[in-house]
C-alpha positions in Angstrom: -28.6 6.6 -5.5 -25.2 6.6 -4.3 -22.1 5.3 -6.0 -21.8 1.2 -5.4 -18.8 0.8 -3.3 -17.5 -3.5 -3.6 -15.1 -3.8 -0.3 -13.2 -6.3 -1.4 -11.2 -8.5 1.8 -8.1 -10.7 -0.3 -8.1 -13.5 2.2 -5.6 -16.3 2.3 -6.6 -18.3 5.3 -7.4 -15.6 7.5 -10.3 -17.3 9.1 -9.4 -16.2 12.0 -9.4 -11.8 11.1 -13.2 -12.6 9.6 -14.6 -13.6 12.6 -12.9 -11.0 14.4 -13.5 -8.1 12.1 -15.9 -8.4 9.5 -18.6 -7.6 11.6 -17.5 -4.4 11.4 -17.1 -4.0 8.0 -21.0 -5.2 7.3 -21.8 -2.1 9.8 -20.8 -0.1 7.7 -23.4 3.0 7.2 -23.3 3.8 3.7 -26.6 3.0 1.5 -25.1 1.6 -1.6 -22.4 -1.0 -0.4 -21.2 -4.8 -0.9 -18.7 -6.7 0.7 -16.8 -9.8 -1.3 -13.9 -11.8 0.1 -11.8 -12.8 -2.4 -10.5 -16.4 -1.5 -6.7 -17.0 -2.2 -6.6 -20.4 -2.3 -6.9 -20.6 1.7 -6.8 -24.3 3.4 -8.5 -23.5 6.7 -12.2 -23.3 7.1 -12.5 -19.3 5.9 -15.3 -20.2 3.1 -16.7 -22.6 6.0 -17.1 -19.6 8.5 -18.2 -17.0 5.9 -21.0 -19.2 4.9 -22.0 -19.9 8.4 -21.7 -16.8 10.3 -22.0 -14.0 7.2 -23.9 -15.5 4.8 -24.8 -11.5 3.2 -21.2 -11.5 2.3 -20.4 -12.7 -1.3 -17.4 -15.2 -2.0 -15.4 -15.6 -5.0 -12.6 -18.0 -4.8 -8.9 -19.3 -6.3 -7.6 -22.2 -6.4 -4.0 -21.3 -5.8 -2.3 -18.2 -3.4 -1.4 -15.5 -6.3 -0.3 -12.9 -3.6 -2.0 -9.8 -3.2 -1.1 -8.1 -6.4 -2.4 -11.4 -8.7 -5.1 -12.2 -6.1 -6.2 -9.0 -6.8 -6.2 -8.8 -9.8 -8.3 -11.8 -10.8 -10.7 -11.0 -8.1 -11.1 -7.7 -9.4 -12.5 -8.0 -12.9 -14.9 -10.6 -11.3 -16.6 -7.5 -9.8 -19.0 -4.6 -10.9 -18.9 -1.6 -9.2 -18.1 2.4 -9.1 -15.6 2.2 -6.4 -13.1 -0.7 -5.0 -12.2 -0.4 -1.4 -9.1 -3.1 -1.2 -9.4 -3.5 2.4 -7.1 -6.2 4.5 -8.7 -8.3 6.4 -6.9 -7.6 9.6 -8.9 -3.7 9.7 -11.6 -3.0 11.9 -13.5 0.2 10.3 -15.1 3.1 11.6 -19.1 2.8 10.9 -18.8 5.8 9.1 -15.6 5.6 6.8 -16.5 5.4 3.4 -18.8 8.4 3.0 -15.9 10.5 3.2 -13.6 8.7 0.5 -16.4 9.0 -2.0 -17.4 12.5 -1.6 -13.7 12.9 -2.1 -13.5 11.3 -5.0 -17.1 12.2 -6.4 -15.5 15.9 -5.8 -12.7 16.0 -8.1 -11.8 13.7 -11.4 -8.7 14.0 -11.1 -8.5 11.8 -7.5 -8.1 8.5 -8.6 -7.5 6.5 -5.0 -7.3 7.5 -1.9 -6.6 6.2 1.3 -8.3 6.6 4.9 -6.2 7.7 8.6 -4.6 4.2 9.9 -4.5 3.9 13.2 -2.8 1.2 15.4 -5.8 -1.4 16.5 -3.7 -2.4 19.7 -3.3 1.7 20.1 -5.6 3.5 18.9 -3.8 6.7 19.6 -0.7 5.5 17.3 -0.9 6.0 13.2 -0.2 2.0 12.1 2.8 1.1 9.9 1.2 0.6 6.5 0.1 3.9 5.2 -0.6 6.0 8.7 -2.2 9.2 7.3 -0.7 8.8 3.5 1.9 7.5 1.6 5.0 9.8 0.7 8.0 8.6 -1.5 11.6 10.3 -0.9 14.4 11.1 -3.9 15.7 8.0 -3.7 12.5 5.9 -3.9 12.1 5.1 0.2 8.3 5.6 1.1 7.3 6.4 4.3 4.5 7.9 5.3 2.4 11.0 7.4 2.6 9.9 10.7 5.3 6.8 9.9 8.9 7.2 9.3 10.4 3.7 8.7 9.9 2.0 12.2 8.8 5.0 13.9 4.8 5.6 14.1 3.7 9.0 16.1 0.8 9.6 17.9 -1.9 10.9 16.1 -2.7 14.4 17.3 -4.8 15.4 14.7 -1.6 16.9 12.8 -2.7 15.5 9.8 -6.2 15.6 9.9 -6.6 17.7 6.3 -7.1 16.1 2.8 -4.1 16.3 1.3 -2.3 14.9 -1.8 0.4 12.1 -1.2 2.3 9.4 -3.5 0.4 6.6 -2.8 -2.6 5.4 -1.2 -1.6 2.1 1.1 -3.1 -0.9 0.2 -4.3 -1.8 3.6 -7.4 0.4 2.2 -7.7 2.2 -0.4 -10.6 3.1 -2.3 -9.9 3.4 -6.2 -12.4 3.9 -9.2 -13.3 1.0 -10.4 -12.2 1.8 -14.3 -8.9 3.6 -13.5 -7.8 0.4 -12.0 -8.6 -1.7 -15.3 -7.2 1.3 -17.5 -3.8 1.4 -15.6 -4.0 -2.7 -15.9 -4.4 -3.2 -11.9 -1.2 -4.5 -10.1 1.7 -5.6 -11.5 1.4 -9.2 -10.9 5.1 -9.8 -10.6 5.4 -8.1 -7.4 3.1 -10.6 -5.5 3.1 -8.6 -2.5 4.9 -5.3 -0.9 4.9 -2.0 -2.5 2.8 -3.1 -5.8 0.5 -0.4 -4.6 3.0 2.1 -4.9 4.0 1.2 -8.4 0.2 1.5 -9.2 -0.3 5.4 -7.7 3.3 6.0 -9.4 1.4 5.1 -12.2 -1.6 6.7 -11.6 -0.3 9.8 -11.2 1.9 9.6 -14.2 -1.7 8.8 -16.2 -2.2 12.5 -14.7 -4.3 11.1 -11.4 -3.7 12.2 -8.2 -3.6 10.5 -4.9 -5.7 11.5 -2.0 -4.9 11.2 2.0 -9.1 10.9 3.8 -8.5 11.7 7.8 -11.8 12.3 7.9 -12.2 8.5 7.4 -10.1 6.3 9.4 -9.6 2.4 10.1 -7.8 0.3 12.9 -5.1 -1.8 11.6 -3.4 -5.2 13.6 -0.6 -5.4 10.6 1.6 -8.0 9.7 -1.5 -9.9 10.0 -1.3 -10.8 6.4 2.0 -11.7 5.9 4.5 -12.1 8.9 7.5 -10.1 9.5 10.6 -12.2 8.6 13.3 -12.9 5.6 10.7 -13.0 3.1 9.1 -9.3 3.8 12.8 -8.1 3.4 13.0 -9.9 0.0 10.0 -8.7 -1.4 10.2 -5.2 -0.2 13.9 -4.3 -1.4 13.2 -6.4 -4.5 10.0 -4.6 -5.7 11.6 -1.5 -4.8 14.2 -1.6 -7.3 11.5 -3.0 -9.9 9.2 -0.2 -9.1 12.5 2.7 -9.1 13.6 0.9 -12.8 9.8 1.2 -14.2 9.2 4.5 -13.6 12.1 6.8 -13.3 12.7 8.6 -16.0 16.6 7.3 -17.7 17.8 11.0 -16.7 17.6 10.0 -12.9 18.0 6.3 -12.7 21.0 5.9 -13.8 22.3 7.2 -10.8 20.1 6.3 -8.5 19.9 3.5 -8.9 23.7 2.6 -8.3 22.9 5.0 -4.8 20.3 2.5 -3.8 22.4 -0.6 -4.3 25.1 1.1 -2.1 22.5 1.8 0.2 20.9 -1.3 0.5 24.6 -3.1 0.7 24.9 -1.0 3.8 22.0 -1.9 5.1 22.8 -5.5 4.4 25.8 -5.6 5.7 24.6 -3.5 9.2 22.3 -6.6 9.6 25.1 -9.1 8.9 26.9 -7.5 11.8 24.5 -7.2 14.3 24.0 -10.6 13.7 21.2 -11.2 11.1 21.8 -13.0 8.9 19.1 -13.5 7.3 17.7 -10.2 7.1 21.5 -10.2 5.1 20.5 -13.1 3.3 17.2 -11.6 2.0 18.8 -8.4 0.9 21.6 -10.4 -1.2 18.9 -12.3 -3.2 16.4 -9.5 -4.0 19.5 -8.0 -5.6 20.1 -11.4 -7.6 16.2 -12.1 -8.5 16.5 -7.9 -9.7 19.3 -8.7 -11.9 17.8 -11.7 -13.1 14.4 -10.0 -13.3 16.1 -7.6 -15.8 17.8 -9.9 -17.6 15.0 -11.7 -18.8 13.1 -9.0 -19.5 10.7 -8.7 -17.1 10.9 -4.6 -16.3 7.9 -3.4 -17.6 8.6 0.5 -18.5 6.1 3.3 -18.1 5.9 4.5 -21.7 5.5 8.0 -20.6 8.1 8.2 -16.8 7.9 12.2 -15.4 10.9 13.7 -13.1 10.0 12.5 -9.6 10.0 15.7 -8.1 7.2 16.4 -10.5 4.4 14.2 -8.8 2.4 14.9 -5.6 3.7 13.3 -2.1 8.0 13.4 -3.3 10.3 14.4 -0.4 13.4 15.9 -2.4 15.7 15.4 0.3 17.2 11.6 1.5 15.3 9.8 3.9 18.3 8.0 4.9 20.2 11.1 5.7 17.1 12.8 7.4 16.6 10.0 9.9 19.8 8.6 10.3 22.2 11.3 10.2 20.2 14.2 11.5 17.8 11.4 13.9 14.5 13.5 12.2 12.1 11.1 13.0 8.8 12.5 12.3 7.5 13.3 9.0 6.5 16.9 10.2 10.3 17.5 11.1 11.1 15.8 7.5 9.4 17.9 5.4 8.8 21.0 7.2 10.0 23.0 4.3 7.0 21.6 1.6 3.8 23.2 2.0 0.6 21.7 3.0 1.6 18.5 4.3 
């Protein structure tokens, strides 16, 4: 028998993306499978529809929205299984996408999560924002991704069509064993969404785990289907990112880069303020005030044994910033053409 592989769809009414898509998820060919939508405390009629229309589907429900990183987490130990596949419920999947991510897996120990090629599902031909073909992570603590280089997606041309190891598996899909995920605690709650899946592979990989891209596998992503673009994205994105930087870099290295970042991010700030944003301004200002006040009250929970960055799978050594900005390398092939085996 194969392993039992729970996909697991975190709705929070998203009635709409389970009529559309989870259809494709119960086609799914793989002989040992279950699928559960986990309820966030949604008000339309998603519970309604599932019971209706997919009545093979399992539900387990919330009674209040605890983000992805809580939702999760609750949902979670409510569920027995070999495998997780945390899989948004915007994604249509290929029929055949999970054998691949647990051959991986079942191949190697040492593979704690990996993530499957996402593609565009308005362009199939584009890699899709969140993830692409595998999370990478640059000196400085920007991810970005194979195939996705902060707004810029490239066509996929099969370039990265090889397993390969990154930072972090997106959380648009990822498939992650089922105990490694209790052992490492799951999510850090705090973050309630954006970038708590990095934080978790950073983890992971400081537990001695690494992180997998699958190309072989691949999904079709809307994005921003979950959460809308807008001031409170910003927020939680450069907000987590300083949590994340301040649990696991080691002293050595964040205190200076962290001070880089918040020059950085002021730039960025202030770039918006002048091009008339303000409240992609406004949301910058406040993560930085939540971070302080975050710290203050001692809410930084440290990794009790942090590793040089440059010492974990999927780090850029070089600045993001610089590359793209500076020297207008766009692609991630251009970015790190001087690491091996991207």
């Amino acid at each position: 028998m194969k392993p039992l592989v729970s996909i697991v769809i975190l709705n929070f009414n998203g009635a709409k993306y389970l009529a559309q898509f989870l259809p494709s998820v119960l086609a799914t060919q793989y002989e040992n499978f279950e699928v559960m939508v986990a309820d966030n405390g949604s008000t339309d009629d998603s519970i309604i529809l599932i019971k209706e229309k997919f009545p093979s589907v399992k539900i387990i429900s919330s009674a209040t929205n605890e983000g992805f990183a809580g939702g999760y987490n609750w949902a979670l130990k409510n569920i027995d299984a070999d495998y997780f596949v945390l899989l948004n419920s915007d994604v249509e999947v290929d029929p055949n996408w999970i054998t691949p991510m647990v051959n991986l897996l079942e191949s190697d120990a040492s593979i704690g999560a990996c993530q499957p090629k996402i593609l565009s599902y308005a362009d199939r031909t584009t890699f899709e924002y969140a993830g692409a073909c595998g999370g990478w992570i640059d000196s400085l603590g920007y991810p970005f991704s194979r195939g996705r280089v902060f707004d810029v997606c490239e066509k996929d041309e099969k370039q990265y069509d090889h397993a390969a190891p990154i930072f972090w598996a997106t959380g648009a899909c990822m498939m992650i064993r089922s105990k490694l995920f209790f052992a490492m605690n799951g999510f850090d709650a705090d973050f309630f969404a954006h970038q708590e899946e990095i934080d978790l592979c950073w983890r992971m990989q400081l537990a001695g785990y690494q992180i997998y891209a699958c190309p072989s596998s691949k999904v079709f992503h809307v994005g921003a289907g979950t959460l809308p673009r807008g001031g409170r994205k910003v927020f939680l994105n450069f907000r987590n990112n300083l949590i994340m930087l301040t649990k696991n870099l080691p002293w050595t290295e964040l205190v200076w880069k962290l001070p880089f970042r918040f020059a950085l991010d002021a730039i960025s700030a202030y770039k918006g303020l002048l091009s008339g944003d303000k409240d992609f301004f406004l949301a910058i200002a406040k993560a930085h005030f939540a971070y302080f006040g975050y710290c203050l009250t001692g809410g930084i929970k440290r990794s009790k044994s942090p590793k040089p960055l440059q010492s974990l799978g999927g780090v850029y050594n070089g600045s993001l910033v610089f590359d793209y900005f500076i020297k207008n390398k766009q692609f991630f092939s251009k970015i790190v053409s001087k690491q091996v085996h991207y």
